[in-house]
C-alpha positions in Angstrom: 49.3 -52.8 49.9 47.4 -53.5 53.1 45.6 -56.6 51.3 49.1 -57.8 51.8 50.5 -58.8 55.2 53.3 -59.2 56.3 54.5 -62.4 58.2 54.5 -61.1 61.8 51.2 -59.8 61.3 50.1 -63.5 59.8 47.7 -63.9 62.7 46.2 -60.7 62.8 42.9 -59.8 61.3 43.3 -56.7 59.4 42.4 -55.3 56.1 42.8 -52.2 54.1 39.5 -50.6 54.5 38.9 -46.7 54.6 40.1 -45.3 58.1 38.6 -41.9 59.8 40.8 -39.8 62.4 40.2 -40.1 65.9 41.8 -37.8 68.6 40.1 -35.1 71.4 37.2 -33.8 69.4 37.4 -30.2 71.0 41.2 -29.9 69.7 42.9 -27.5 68.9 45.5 -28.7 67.4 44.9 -30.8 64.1 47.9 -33.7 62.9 47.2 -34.1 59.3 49.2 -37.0 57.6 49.7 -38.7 54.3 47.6 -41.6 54.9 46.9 -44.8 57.1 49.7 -47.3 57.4 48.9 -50.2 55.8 50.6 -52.7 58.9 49.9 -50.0 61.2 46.7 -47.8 61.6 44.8 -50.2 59.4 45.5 -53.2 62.4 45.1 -51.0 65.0 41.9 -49.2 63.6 44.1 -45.4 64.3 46.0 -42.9 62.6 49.5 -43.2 63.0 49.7 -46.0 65.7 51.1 -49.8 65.3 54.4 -48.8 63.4 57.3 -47.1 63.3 56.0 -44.2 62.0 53.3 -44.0 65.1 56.2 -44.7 67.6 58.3 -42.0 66.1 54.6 -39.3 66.1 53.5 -40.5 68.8 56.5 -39.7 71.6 57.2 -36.6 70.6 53.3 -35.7 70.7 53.6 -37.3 74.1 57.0 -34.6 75.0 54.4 -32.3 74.2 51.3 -33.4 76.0 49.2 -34.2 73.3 48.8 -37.6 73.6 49.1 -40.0 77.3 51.4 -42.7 76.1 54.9 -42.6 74.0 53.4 -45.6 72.1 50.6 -47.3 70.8 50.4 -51.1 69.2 47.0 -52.1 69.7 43.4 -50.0 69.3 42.9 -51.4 73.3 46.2 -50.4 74.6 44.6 -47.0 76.5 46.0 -44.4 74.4 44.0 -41.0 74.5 44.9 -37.9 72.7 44.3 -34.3 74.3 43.7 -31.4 72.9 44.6 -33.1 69.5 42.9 -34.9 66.4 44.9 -37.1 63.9 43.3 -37.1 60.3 44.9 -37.9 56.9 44.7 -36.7 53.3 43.9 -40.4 52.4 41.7 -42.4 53.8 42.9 -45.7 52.4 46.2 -47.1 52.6 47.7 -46.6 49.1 50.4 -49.0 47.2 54.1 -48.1 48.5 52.6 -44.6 50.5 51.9 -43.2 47.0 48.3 -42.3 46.2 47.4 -40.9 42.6 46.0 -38.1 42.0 42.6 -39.5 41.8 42.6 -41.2 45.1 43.6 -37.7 46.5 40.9 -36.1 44.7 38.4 -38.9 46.0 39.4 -38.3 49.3 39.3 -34.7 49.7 35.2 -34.0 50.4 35.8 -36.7 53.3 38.6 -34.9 54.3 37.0 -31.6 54.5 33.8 -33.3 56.7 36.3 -34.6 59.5 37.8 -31.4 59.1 34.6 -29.5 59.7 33.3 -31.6 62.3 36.6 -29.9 64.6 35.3 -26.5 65.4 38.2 -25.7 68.2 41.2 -26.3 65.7 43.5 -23.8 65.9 46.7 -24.8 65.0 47.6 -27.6 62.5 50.7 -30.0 62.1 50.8 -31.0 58.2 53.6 -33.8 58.3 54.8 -34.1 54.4 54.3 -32.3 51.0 51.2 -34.3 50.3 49.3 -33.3 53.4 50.6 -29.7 53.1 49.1 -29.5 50.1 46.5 -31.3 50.9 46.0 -28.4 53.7 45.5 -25.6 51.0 43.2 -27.6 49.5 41.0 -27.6 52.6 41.7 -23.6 52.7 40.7 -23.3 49.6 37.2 -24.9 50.2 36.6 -22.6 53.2 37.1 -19.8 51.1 40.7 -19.0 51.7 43.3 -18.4 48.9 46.8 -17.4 49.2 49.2 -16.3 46.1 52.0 -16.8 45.5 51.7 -20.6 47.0 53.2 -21.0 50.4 56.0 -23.3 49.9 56.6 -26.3 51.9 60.0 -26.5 54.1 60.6 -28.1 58.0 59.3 -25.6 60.6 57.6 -23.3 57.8 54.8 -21.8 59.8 51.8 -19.8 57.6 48.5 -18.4 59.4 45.3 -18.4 57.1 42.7 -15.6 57.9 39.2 -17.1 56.7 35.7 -15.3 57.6 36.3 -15.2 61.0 39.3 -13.1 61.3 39.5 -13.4 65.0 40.4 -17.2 65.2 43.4 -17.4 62.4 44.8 -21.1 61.6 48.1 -21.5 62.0 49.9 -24.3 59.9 52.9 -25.8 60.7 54.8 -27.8 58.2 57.1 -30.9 59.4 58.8 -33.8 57.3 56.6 -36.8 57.6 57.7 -39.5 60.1 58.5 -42.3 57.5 61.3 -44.7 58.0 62.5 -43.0 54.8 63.1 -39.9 57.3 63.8 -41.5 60.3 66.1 -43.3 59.4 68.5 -41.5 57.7 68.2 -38.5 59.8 66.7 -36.0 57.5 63.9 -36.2 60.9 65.3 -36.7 64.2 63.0 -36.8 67.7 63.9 -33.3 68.7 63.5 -31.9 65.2 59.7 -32.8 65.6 59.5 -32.4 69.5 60.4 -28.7 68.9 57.6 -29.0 65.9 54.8 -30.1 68.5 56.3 -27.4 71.6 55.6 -24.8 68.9 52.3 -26.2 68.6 52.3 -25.8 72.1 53.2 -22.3 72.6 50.9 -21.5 69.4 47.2 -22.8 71.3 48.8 -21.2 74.8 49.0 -18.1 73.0 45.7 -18.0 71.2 
């Protein structure tokens, strides 16, 4: 848990409060995770940055030009996102990456006023199950059902037609960058490079 720290974070003063996004807040493209890292984003005050999991996001988003440096450790280190914004399902960082159905349910209103607050979002990343779902979720809210359920798989890409017919959301599902991917392969750097190109090609398109 991030109450917890681990010893070569002994003299760093962190704790596991609630985290927002943060990113280019006229994206277009929207990175929506699990939730913050407890050694990670909650030291560094930012989604997916101060980890492994951040390294691994956070170069291929640079490949892509999403994001001005291949890594990020610290909150003061000059990183800058363009074009994109970072949110999670979960604003808290949950015991071992796991949140219950209650913290997800918890979380979900904040979730949809980030969301909201993004007008320009065309195009959105969902990196796991949880934040996929999570995703339809959101859809749902703005008035947007699909049936059957879109299921989740690397590279699936789904476009949602809300109201506004004329700016469609295209979502694009990826494997989350946990160690539990990354290092066994199941996600390797140009698996989600070519995730974040298509992103790319996507808003370029639009």
């Amino acid at each position: 848990m991030a109450r917890v720290k681990r010893a070569a974070y002994r003299d760093e003063d962190y704790w596991g409060r609630p985290l927002p996004g943060f990113g280019d807040p006229r994206a277009r493209l929207l990175v929506l995770g699990l939730a913050p890292g407890a050694h990670g984003a909650n030291r560094t005050g930012r989604m997916f940055t101060g980890d492994s999991s951040g390294t691994f996001l956070m170069r291929a988003m640079h490949a892509a030009g999403f994001a001005n440096l291949p890594d990020s450790v610290r909150r003061d280190d000059g990183l800058t996102l363009s074009d994109a914004y970072i949110l999670a399902a979960v604003r808290c960082a949950p015991p071992d990456n796991k949140p219950s159905p209650d913290e997800i349910a918890a979380c979900h209103d904040h979730l949809v006023r980030e969301w909201n607050a993004l007008p320009r979002v065309r195009v959105v990343i969902a990196l796991g199950r949880l934040a996929f779902d999570a995703y339809w979720r959101v859809m749902r809210a703005k008035g947007v059902s699909l049936s059957p359920r879109p299921a989740f798989a690397h590279g699936a890409e789904y476009v949602a037609h809300g109201a506004d017919d004329r700016n469609p959301l295209t979502l694009i599902a990826s494997f989350h960058p946990s160690q539990q991917n990354t290092f066994t392969g199941r996600l390797t750097p140009p698996m989600l490079e070519a995730i974040f190109q298509r992103a790319a090609h996507v808003i370029a398109s639009a």
